[in-house]
N, C-alpha and C positions, 0 to 999 in steps of 0.2 A: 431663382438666382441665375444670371447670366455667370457661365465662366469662361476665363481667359483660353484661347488656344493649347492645345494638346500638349503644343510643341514647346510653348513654355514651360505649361506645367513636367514636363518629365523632360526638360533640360540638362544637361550632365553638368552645367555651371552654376553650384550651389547659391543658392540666392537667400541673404541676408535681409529681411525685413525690417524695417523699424517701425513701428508704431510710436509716433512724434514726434515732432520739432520743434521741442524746446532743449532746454541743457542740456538734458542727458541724450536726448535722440540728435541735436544738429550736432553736439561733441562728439558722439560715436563714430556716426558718419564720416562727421570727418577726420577721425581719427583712423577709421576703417580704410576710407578712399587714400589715406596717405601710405597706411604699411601694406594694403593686399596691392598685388601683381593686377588690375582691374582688366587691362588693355592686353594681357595676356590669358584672360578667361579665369583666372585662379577665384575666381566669385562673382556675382552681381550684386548691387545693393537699391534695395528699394524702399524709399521714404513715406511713409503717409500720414500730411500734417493738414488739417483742418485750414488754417493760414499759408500762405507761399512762403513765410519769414518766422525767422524766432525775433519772440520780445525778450530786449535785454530790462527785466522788470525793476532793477534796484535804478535803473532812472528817470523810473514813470515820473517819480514826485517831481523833478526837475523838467520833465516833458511837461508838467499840467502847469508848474509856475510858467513857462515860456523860456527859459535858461537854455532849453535844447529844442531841435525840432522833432516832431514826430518821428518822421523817418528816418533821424538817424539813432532812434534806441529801437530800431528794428533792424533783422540781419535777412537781406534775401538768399532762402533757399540754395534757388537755383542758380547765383553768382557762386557761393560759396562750395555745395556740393555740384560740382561742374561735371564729376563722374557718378553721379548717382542719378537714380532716374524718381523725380519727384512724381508725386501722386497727390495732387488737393483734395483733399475727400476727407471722411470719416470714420474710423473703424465702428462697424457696426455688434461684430460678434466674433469669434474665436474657436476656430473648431480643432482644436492638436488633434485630435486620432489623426483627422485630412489633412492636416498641416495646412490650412487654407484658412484666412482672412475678410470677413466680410464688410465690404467700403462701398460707402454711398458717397458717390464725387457731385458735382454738378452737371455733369453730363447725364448720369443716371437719373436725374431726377428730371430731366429734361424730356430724356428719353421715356418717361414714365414706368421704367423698368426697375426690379427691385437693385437688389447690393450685387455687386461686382466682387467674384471669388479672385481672391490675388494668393495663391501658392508661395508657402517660404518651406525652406530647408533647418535655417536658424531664426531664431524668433528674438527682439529686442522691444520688450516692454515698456514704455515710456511717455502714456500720456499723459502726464504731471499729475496737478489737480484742479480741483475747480474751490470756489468760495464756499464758505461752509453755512447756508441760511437755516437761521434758530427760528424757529415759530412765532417771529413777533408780528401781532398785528398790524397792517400797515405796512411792514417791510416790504412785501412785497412792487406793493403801489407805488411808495415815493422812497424807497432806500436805494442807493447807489453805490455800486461797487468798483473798488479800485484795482483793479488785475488785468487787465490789457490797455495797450496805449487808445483803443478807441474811448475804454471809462475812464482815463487818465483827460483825455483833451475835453471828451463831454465833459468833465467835471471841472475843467478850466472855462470854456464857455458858461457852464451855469452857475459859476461865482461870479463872474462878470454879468452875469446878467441882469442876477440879484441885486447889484448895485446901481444896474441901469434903473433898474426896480425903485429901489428904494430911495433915490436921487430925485425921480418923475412923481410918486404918490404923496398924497396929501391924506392918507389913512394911516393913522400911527399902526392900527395893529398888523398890517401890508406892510408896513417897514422894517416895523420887528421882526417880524416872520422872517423877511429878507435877505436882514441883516444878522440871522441869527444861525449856525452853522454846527452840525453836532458830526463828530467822529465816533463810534465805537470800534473799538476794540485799542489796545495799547502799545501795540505790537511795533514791529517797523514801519510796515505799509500805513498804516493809522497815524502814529508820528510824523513820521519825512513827508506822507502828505499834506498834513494838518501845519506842521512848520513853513514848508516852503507854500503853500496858497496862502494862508494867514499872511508871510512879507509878502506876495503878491498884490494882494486885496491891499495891505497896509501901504505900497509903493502908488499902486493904482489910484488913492482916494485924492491925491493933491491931483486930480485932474475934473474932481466931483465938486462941487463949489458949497454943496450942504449936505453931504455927507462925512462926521469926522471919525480916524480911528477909532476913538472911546467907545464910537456906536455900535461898533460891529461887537458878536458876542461868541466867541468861538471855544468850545465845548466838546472836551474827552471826555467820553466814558471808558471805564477800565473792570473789569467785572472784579480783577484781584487785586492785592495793594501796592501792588507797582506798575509801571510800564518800564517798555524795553530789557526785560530780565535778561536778555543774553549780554549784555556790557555789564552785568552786573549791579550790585544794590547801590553803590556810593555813586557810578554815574547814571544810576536811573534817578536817582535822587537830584543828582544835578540837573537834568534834563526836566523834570517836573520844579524846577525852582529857575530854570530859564524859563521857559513857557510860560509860567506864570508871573513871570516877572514883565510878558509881554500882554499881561492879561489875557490869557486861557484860562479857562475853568474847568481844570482835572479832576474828574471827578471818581475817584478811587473805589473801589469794593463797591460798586453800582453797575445797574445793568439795564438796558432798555427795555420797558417793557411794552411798549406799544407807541406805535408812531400813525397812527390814524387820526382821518382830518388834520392832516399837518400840525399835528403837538408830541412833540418825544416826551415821553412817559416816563421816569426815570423809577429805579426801585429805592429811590430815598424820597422819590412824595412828588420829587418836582417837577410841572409839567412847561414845558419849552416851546412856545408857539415858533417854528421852522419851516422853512420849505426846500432844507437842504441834511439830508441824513445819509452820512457815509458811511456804508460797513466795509469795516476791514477785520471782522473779527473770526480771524483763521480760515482756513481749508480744509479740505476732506479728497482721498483718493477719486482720479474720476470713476463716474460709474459705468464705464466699462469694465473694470477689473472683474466685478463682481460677477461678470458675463463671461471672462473665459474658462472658467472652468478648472482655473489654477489653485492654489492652495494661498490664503489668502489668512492673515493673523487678526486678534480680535477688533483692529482698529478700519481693517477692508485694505490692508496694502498686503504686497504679493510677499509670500513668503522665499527669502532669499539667504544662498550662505554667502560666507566671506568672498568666494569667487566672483560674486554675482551671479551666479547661475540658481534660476527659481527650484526649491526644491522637490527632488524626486523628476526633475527635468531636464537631459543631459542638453536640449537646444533649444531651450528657450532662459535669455535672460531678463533680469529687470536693476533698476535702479533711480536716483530719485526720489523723488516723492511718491510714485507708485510702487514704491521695496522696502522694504524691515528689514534692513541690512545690519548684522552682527557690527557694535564697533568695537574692535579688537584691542586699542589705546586706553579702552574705561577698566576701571577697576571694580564696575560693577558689573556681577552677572545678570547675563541676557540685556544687559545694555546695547541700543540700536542707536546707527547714527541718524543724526537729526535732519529732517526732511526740508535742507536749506539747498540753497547755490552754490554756497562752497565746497558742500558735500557731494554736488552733482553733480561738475566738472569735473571734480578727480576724479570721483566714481566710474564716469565715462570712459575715461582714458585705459582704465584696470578692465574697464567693459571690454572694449575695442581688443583691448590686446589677449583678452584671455579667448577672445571670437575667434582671432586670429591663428591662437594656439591651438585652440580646439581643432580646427580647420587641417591645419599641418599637425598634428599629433604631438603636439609637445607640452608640458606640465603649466597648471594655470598659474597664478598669481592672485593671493589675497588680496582684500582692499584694508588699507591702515593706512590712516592719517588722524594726525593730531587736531583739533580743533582751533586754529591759529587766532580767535578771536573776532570781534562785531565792530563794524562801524556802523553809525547813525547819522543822518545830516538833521539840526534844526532849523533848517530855511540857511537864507545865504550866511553864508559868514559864521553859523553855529553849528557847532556837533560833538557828538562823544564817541572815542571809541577805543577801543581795550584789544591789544595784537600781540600775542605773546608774551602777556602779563604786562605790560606799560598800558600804561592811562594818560588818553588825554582830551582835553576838552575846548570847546571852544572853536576859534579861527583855526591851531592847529589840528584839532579833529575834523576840522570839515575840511581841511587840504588835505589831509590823512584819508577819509572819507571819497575824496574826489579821486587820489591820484590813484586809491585801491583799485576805486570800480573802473578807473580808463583801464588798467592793465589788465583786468580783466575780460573789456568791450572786443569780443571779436572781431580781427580783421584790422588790419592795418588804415584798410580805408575808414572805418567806421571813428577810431578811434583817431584820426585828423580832420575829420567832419564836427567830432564832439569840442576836441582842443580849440579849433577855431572858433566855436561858434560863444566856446568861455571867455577867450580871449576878445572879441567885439561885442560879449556882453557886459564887459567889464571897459569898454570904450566908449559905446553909445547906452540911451538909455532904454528901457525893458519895453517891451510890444504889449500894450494891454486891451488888444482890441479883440472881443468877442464876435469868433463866427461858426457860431450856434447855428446857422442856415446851411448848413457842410449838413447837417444830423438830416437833412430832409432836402434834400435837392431840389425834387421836383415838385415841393410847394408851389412855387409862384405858377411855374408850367400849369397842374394840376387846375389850378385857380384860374387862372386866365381861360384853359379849354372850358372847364365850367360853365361861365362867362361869354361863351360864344369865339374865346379867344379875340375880342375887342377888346381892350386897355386901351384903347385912343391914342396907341403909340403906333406911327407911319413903321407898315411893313416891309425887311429889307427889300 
């Protein structure tokens, strides 16, 4: 391993590490960069996120319908932490005795040299997590995952496609396949994306001249007997009788069991000839945790008390999805809070400030919040969601739905990029043009050098 300079590492300007940029690591940050003295030496803070941006992921679904554009449910980095000093890389491994960091950037791998040692003082745990994959047959090969905006627009490009697909063939079982679309898992990610492509597809087909909605066949699977458990039973209920009222095929207490040779397999018999399998069925801590060396609870997240500080670790914290954080609001013991968004922005903010405190010698701060309740979006114009004990459904849940997650979209700028882009999407009408050739740029290139680079097309 190559390490950084001497003279960083035994710097007298204690240097706050983050490991990620997502909720909990770009909230910290900037939570950080706003109360520490920066410009005055009182710390350094240094970021390291695999991405230059955090995804804002509660609007993937609305990224993959077309409703928003990519880049504006991403947050760059480096606009926002303007005083912190970014690092594109990877944490590789975690050594606390050394208090050092091991990160493979792009430059390293360039340089064909191993991980780059980056020295911290105080340590901020927080690389989320990653999608949880069950040993199904076939998963591998043709299942598609919804968790970053790059699997969000792939998987808007290859619903479009599938109708270019099935628009052009004269092979019924090519069309079916095409036209046939399975979700597992019933979660949120599963739902809002399954809602909102389902009205995209459904908007999209008056441009198809023989292909009708009827044809398309779009298909939950749910391993338990509801979806959406966090809005509770009476609006999961409702949401599985919208859906199906749009003809979805919910298919409850089933689970996939193999999706090879393009047929999902279902565990009630039935087999589903597809060429389109989306898993959204849950997450798992990343597997770095497993590599520092930290204290870590039966399920592989870091073990943390109510301060957020990892325990038996007075400077290293965690939070997130990578923390078993005590919730202090339950009336159940050993109750931990839920490894959502909502819980990961406050959490940050109790982060940041209890860093801060540490730093200046002054007493931490618990983390306690109430769980204020779920929104859901079912494609335009539907949704359910439950805030504080009210319920509601419908148009006003999905204004409810919407107005939640703007106030939530960090940055001012970001959050009048999104407003406008609702606003002229509700003036003109929806983009449904697939460009699947974004996934592979340098095909044609490629093809043409092959070729001699002749295409019979006059060279500028």
């Amino acid at each position: 391993m190559t390490t950084e300079s001497a003279a960083l590492a035994k710097a007298s300007t204690p240097r706050i590490l983050v490991v990620g940029g997502g909720y909990v690591g770009m909230y910290t940050a900037l939570q950080l960069q706003r109360k520490l003295r920066l410009q005055r030496g009182e710390a350094e803070i240094v970021v390291v996120e695999p991405q230059p941006y955090m995804t804002y992921q509660p609007f993937l679904p609305e990224a993959a319908a077309g409703s928003i554009s990519p880049r504006h449910v991403v947050v760059p980095l480096r606009r926002v932490l303007d005083q912190c000093r970014i690092v594109v890389g990877e944490v590789r491994s975690v050594d606390h005795d050394k208090r050092v960091v091991g990160v493979v950037t792009p430059a390293t791998e360039e340089e064909g040299g191993g991980a780059t040692e980056i020295p911290y003082d105080q340590l901020v745990v927080a690389p989320g997590s990653i999608s949880r994959i069950l040993p199904v047959p076939g998963l591998a090969e043709y299942g598609i995952g919804f968790k970053t905006v790059e699997e969000a627009i792939g998987l808007r490009n290859h619903v479009l496609e599938q109708l270019d697909i099935a628009s052009s063939t004269r092979d019924a079982d090519v069309r079916e396949a095409a036209l046939t679309f399975v979700f597992v898992g019933g979660g949120y990610a599963g739902v809002e994306a399954l809602g909102e492509l389902e009205n995209m597809a459904r908007y999209a087909l008056r441009y198809y001249h023989n292909v009708r909605p009827e044809d398309m066949k779009w298909v939950l699977v749910e391993a338990t007997g509801r979806i959406l458990p966090e809005v509770g039973e009476e609006l999961g209920r409702y949401a599985v009788r919208e859906l199906r009222g749009r003809n979805v095929d919910i298919r409850l207490e089933t689970r996939l069991e193999s999706c090879e040779h393009r047929i999902a397999v279902l565990s009630d018999g039935s087999r589903l000839p597809t060429r389109t399998v989306v898993w959204t069925a849950g997450v798992k801590p990343a597997p770095l945790l497993a590599d520092t060396g930290l204290p870590l609870n039966d399920r592989g997240r870091l073990v943390a008390d109510a301060t957020l500080r990892v325990a038996g670790r007075d400077d290293v914290w965690a939070a997130g999805d990578a923390a078993a954080v005590p919730d202090l609001t339950s009336d159940q013991e050993g109750a931990l809070c839920a490894p959502n968004a909502q819980h990961a922005v406050r959490q940050a903010k109790v982060l940041a400030g209890n860093v801060v405190a540490h730093l200046r010698g002054e007493p931490l701060t618990e983390y306690r919040h109430k769980y204020a309740g779920s929104v859901a979006s079912l494609g335009l114009h539907e949704g359910v969601a439950l805030l504080y004990g009210r319920k509601f459904k419908g148009y006003p849940a999905w204004l409810v739905h919407r107005v939640y997650h703007l106030s939530r979209m960090p940055t001012a700028n970001r959050k009048s990029r999104i407003l406008a882009e609702w606003i002229l999407s509700g003036l003109f009408k929806r983009e449904i043009v697939s460009l699947g050739s974004l996934e592979h740029p340098r095909a044609e290139f490629e093809q043409a050098a092959g070729s001699g680079g002749d295409s019979g097309r006059p060279r500028p």
